[in-house]
C-alpha positions in Angstrom: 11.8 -15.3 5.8 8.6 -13.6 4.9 9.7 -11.2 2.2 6.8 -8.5 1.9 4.5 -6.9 4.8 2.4 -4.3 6.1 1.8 -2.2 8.8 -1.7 0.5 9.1 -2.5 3.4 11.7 -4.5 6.8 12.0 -3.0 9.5 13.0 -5.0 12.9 13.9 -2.8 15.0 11.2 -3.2 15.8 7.5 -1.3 14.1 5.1 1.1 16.6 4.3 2.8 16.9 8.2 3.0 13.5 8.4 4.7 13.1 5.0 7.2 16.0 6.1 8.1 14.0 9.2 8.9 10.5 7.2 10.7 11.9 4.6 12.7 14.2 6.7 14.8 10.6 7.4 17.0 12.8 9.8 14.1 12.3 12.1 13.9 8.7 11.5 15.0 7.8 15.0 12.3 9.4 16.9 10.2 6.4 15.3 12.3 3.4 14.6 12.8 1.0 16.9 15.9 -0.4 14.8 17.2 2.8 12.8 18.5 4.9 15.5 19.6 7.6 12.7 20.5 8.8 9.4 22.1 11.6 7.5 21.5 12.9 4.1 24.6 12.2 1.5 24.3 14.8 -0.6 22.6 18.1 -0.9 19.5 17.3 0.1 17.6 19.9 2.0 14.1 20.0 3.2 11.8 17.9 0.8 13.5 15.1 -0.8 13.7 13.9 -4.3 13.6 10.7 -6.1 17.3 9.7 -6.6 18.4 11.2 -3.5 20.5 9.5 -1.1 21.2 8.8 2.3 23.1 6.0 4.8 21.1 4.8 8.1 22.5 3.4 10.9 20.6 0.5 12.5 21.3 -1.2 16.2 19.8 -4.7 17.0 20.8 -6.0 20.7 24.9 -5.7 20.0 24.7 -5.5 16.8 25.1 -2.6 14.4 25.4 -2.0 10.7 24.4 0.6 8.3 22.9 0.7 4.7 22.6 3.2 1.8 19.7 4.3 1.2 17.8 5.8 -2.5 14.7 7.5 -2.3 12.6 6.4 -5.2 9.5 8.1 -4.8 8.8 11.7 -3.0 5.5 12.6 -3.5 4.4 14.6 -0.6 1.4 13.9 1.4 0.8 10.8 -0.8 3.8 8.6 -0.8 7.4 8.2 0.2 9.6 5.2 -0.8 13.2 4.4 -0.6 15.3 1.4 -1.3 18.1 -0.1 0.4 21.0 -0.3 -1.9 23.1 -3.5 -2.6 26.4 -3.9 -2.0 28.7 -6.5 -2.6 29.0 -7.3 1.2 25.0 -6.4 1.5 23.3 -7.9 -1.7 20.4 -7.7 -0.5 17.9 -4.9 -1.2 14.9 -3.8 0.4 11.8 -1.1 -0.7 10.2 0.5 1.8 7.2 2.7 1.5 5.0 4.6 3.1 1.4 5.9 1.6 -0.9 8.5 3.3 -4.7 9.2 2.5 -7.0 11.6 4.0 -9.6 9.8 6.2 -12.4 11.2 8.4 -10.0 10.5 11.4 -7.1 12.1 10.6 -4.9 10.0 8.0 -4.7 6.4 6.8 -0.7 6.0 7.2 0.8 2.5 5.8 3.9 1.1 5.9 5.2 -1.7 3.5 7.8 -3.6 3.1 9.2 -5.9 0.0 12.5 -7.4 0.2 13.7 -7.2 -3.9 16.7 -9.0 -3.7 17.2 -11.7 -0.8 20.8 -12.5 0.7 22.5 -15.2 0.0 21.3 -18.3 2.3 24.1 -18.5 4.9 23.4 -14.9 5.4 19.5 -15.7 6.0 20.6 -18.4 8.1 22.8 -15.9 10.3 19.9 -13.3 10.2 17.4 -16.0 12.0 19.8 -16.2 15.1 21.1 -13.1 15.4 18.3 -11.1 14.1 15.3 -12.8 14.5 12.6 -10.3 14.2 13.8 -9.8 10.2 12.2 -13.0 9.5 8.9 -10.9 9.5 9.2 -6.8 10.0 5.5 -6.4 10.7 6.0 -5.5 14.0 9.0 -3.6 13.8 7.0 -1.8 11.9 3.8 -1.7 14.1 6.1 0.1 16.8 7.5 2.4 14.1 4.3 3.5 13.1 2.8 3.9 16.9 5.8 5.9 17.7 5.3 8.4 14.6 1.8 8.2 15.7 2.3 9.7 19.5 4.8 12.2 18.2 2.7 13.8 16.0 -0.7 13.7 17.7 1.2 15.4 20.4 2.0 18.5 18.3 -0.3 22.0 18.5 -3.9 21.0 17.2 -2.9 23.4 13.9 -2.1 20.5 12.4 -4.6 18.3 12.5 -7.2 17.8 9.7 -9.6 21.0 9.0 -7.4 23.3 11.5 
């Protein structure tokens, strides 16, 4: 199980609109190919915060699950991260971040992964069967960013760099 990765585009938009559309994780299944939704769990509104919270529901094939969520860094138009929080059914946790920088093209958006806490063996061993693409998110996480990528180059012209 590979337990880091990343995942790079460009997208024609400023750093800022493509911040607000990852960390608005309400919108998170216009992108996903996994994560088909989530909701905020408390009274978060607009920009996040670090320490706010949200629960994501995920579908693989017939499978479905969902995690809790902790967003532990909200900095926009340079960097949005969130964690997966353990449970003691799901003891595993999970960082995921996203960085933006201003390029001449647009903006340098990357994606990361890195799995904190593994779960226990029989679970990885259940994961690799059922769930096969875990073993290495990378291109999940291609597809999300390709996805986030069409969306938003799609949008008026306003928003692209030096509009």
């Amino acid at each position: 199980m590979r337990t880091s990765g990343e995942a790079a585009t460009v997208i024609r938009a400023d750093p800022t609109t493509i911040y607000e559309a990852v960390a608005d994780v309400t919108r998170i299944g216009e992108f996903s190919p996994e994560c088909h939704r989530a909701r905020w769990l408390d009274d978060t509104v607009g920009t996040p915060v670090a320490g706010a919270r949200f629960r994501g529901w995920n579908a693989a094939k017939w499978i479905r699950w969902s995690r809790e969520c902790e967003v532990v860094v909200a900095d926009p138009g340079h960097e949005f991260a969130f964690r997966t929080i353990p449970t003691w059914i799901k003891r595993d946790s999970t960082m995921w971040t996203y960085r933006f920088e201003a390029v001449e093209e647009g903006t340098k958006v990357v994606e990361t992964y890195d799995i904190t806490q593994l779960p226990p063996r029989p679970i990885v061993a259940m994961i690799s069967r059922l769930l096969p693409h875990h073993l290495d998110m990378r291109p999940h996480m291609q597809r999300t960013l390709a996805s986030l990528k069409t969306t938003l180059e799609r949008q008026p012209a306003s928003s692209a760099p030096g509009q």
